[in-house]
N, CA, C and O of each residue as an XYZ file, in Angstrom:
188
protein
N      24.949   -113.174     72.180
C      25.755   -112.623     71.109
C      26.506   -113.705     70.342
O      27.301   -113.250     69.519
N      26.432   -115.146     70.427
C      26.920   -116.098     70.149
C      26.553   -116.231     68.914
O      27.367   -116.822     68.205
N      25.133   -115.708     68.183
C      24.900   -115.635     67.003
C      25.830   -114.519     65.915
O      26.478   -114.602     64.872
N      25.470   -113.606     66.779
C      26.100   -112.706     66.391
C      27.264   -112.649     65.838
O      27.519   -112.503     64.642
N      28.381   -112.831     67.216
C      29.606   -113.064     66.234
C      29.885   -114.145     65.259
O      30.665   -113.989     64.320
N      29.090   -115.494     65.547
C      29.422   -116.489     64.314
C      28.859   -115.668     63.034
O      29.576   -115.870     62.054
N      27.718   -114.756     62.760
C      27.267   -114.542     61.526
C      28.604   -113.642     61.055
O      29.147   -113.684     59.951
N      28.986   -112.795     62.241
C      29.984   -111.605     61.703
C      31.162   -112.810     60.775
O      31.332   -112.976     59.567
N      31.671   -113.338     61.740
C      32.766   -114.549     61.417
C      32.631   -115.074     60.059
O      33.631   -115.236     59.359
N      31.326   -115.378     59.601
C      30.949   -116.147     58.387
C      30.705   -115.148     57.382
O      30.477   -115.484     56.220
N      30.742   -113.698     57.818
C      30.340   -112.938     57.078
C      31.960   -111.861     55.946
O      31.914   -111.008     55.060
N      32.923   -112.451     56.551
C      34.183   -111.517     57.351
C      34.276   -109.925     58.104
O      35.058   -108.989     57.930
N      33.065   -110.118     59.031
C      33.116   -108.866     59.446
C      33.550   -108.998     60.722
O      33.827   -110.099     61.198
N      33.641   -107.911     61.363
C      34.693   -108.302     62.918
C      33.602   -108.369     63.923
O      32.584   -107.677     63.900
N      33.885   -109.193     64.732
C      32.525   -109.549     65.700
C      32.152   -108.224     66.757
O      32.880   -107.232     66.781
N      31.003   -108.338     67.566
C      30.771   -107.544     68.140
C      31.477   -107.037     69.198
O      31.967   -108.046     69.706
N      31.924   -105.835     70.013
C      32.803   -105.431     70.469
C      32.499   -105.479     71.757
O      31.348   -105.070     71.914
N      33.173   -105.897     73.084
C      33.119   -105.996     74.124
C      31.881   -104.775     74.601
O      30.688   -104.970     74.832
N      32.660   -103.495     74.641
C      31.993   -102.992     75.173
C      30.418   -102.430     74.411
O      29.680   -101.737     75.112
N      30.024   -102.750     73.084
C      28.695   -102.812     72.917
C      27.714   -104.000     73.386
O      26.496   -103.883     73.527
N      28.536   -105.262     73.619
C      27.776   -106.130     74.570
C      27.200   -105.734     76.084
O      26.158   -106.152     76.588
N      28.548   -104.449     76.903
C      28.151   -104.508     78.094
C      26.924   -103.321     77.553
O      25.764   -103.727     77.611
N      27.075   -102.357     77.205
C      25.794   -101.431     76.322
C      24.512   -101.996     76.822
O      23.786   -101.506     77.687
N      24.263   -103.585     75.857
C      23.336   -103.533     75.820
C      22.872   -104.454     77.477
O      21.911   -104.205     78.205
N      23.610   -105.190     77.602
C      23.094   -105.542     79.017
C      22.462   -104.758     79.685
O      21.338   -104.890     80.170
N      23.527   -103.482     79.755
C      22.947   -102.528     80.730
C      21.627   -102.190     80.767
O      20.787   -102.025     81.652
N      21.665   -102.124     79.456
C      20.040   -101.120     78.653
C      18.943   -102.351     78.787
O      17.771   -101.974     78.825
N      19.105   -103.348     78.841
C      18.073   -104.420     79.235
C      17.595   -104.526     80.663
O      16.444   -104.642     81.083
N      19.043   -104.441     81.483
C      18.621   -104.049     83.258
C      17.756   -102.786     83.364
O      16.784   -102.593     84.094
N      18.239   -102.104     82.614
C      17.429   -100.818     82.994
C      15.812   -101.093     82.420
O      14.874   -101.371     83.167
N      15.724   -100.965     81.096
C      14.714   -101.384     81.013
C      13.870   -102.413     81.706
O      12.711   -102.002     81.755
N      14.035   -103.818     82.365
C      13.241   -104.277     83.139
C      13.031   -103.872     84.429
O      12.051   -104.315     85.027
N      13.876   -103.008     85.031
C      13.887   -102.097     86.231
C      12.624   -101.208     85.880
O      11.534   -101.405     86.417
N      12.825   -100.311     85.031
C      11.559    -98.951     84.346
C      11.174    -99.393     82.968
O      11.829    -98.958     82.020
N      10.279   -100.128     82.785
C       9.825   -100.404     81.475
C       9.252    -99.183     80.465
O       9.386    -98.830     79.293
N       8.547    -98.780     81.646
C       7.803    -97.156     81.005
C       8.791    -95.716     80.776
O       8.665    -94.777     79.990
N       9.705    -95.978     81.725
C      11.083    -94.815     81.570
C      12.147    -95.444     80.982
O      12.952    -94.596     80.599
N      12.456    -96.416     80.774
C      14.004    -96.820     80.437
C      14.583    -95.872     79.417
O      15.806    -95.884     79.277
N      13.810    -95.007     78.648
C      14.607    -94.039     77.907
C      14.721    -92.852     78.509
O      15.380    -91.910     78.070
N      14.369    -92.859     79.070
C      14.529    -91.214     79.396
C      15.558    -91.380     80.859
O      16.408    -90.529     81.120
N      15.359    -92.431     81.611
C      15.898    -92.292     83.126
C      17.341    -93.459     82.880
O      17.341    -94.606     82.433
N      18.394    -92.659     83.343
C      19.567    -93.379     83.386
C      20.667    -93.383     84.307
O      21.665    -92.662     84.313
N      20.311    -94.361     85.128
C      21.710    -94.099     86.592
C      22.784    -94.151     85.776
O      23.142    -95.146     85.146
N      23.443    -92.800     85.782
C      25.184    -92.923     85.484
C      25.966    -91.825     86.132
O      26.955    -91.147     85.850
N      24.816    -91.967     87.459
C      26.084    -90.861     88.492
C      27.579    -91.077     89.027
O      28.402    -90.455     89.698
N      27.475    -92.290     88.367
C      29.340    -92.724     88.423
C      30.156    -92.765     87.435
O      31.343    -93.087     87.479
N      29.255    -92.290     86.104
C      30.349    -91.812     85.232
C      31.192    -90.570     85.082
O      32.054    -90.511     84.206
């Protein structure tokens, strides 16, 4: 995201927000966990 926020920065827009960084992590673990399900299947029995 290092791109990211410098473009926001250069852009004056406000950089990306903590918690859409952890978002997408997540959604990348998951996906390399279930490549073929990552949309449809989502551990969040602890939310």
């Amino acid at each position: 995201f290092e791109y990211d926020d410098w473009l926001a920065t250069q852009c004056g827009c406000p950089m990306v927000e903590s918690w859409r960084k952890g978002m997408y992590e997540a959604a990348s673990v998951n996906r390399g966990a279930r490549p073929e399900t990552y949309r449809d299947e989502w551990d969040d029995h602890d939310l």
